[in-house]
N, C-alpha and C positions, 0 to 999 in steps of 0.2 A: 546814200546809195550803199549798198551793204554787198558784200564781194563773199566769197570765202577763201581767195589769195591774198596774201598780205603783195600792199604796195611794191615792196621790192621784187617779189615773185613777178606780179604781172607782168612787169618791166623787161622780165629777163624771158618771159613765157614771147615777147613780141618777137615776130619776123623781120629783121632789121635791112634782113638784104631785100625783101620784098616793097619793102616801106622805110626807108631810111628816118622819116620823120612821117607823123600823120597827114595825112590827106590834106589840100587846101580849102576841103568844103563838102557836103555829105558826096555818097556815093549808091549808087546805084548797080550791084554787079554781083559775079559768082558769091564772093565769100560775101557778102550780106544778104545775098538770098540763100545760103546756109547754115548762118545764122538764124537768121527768122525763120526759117522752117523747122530748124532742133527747137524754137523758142514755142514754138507754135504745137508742134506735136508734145514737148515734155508738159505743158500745158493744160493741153485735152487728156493727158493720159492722168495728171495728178487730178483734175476735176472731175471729168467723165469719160472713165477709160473703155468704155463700151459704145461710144461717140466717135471715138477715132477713124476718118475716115468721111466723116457727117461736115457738110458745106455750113450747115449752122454752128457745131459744134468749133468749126474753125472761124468764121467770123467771130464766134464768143470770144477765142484766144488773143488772134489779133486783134480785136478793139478793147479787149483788157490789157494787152500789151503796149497798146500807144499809150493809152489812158496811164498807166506805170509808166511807162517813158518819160510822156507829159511833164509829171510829178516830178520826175529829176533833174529836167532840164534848170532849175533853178537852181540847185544844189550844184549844179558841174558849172554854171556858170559865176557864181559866186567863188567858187574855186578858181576856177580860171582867172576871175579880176584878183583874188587874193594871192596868183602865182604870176600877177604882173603884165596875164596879155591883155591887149588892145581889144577896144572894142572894133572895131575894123576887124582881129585874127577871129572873135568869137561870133562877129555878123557875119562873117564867110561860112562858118561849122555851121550857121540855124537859116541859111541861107537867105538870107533879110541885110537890109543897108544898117550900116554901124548907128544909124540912128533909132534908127527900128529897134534893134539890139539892145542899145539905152534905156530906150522909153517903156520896152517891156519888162526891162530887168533892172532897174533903178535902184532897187531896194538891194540886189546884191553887187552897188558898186562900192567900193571901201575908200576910193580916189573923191563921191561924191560929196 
């Protein structure tokens, strides 16, 4: 996953009083649907800026934006076994039982 803040910046960019520590499992609400919408329109305007605005033109983003997502979830959770959380803290974040969690991601557990 490639950022353009370094590690310690982002850490310091988080809202600590709003979120003392991250979430116990995804979330559904204002600032994720803020996110996905800056994600969605910066998007369509880098691909087809003359789109913007167009119901296909935004399904395109979103379904290229899960499909990227997708892709990372392996990467963040290999990270995650490699910073020592439980399968249990990381089935809660992909909203699946810790076993489920295992059996999809095996290949990035380091404890296996």
């Amino acid at each position: 996953m490639s950022t353009d803040l370094p590690i310690d910046t982002m850490s310091t960019c988080f809202d600590t009083e709003h979120w003392p520590v991250h979430p116990g499992g995804p979330l559904i609400d204002d600032d994720s649907a803020v996110a996905a919408e800056q994600a969605i329109v910066e998007l369509t305007l880098r691909r087809s800026p003359a789109s913007l605005g167009d119901c296909l033109a935004d399904l395109h983003a979103i379904a290229s934006l899960l499909a990227q997502l997708r892709r990372w979830i392996p990467a963040s959770v290999d990270g995650a076994r490699h910073q020592g959380h439980s399968w249990s803290a990381i089935a809660a974040q992909l909203a699946v039982t810790p076993t489920a969690a295992r059996r999809r991601h095996r290949a990035c557990d380091p404890v296996a």
